[in-house]
Every structure is written in C-alpha cells, then in structure tokens.
C-alpha positions in Angstrom: 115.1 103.3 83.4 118.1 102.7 85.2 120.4 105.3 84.8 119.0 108.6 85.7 120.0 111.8 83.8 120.7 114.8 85.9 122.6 118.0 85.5 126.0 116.5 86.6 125.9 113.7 84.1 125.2 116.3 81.5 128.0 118.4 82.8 130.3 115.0 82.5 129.3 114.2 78.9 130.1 118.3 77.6 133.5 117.7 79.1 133.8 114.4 77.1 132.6 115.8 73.7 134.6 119.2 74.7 130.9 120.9 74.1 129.9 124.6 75.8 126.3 124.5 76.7 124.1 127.2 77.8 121.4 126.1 80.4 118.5 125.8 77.9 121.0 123.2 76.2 121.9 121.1 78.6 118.0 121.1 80.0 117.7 120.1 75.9 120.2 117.3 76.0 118.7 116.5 79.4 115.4 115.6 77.5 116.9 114.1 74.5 118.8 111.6 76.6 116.4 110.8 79.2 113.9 109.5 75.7 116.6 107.7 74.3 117.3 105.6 77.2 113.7 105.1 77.7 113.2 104.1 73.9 116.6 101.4 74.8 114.4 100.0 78.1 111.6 99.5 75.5 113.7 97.8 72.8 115.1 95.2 76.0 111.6 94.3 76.6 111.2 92.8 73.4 111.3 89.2 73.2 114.0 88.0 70.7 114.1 84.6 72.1 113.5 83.1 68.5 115.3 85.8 66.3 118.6 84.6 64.9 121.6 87.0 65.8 123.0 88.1 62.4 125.9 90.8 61.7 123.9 92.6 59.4 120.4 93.1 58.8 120.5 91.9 55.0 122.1 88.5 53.8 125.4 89.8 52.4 128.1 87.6 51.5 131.8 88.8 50.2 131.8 90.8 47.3 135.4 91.4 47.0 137.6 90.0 44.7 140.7 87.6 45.4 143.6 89.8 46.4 145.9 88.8 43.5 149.8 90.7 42.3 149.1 91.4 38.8 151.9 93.7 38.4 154.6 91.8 40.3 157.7 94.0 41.7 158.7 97.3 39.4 161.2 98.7 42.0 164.4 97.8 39.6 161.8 100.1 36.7 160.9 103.1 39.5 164.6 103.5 40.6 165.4 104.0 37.1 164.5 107.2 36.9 165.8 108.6 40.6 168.7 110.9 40.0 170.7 108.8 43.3 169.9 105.8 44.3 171.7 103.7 47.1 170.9 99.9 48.7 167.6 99.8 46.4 166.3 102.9 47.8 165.8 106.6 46.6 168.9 108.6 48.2 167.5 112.5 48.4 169.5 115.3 50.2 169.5 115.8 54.0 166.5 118.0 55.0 167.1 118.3 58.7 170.3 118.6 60.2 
C-alpha cells in the first residue's frame, strides 16, 4: 500500500467533506479507507495486458435521436400576447431601482 492512512490524513479529508467526527469515527473511516486502498493495490496487480480498454462495460451505441427544429421560430406568435413589447422582446416594469 502506498499511501498510509493516519489520523492527520483523516483529519485532512473531514475538513474537505466539512464532516465532524468523534474519535470512534475517524478510527472507523481510518479502517474503511486503509481496505479500500488495499482492495485498489489488489485490482493493479491484475494483469489486463490483453483486455481491451472500453468506455463502458456493455456495448452501447447512440440511442438518441437526430437533433432536428420541428417547430421552427414562434417568437412573432409568443409576443403576441405580452401586454408591451419593445425590439422583439417582452418589456415588463422596472423591479430594482
């Protein structure tokens, strides 16, 4: 393992995440960290010489459909119904001074 997981670090990552932890906690988070990076050292020692690097597990191709105007432009139809209008755009009163 090559990072080692001591009280400071701990301390370091509850001022990250903005996290209050009582001692039994951060002896908890202590524990929980120091197996996940031993679990990550055990993934690296897998050999994936002949494994083909993907960008998702499954085969997935685009699903989406062609980004096509059906409606066109309606902004002439929408201002027709503000009260004020001015230079294509709603006009509304002054809310800030």
């Amino acid at each position: 393992m090559a990072v080692k997981i001591d009280d400071e670090m701990i301390d370091y990552v509850g001022i990250l995440a903005k996290l209050s932890l009582s001692p039994e906690e951060k002896e908890a988070a202590k524990s929980d960290m120091s197996r996940m990076l031993e679990y990550i050292d055990m993934l690296n020692q897998l050999d994936t010489s002949e494994v083909e690097p993907m960008s998702h597990v499954f085969d997935i191709h685009n699903v989406f459909r062609e980004d096509v105007v059906e409606n066109g432009d309606e902004s002439d139809a929408m201002l027709s119904n503000a009260p004020e209008q001015k230079e294509k755009q709603y006009k509304v009163p002054r809310t800030v001074e």
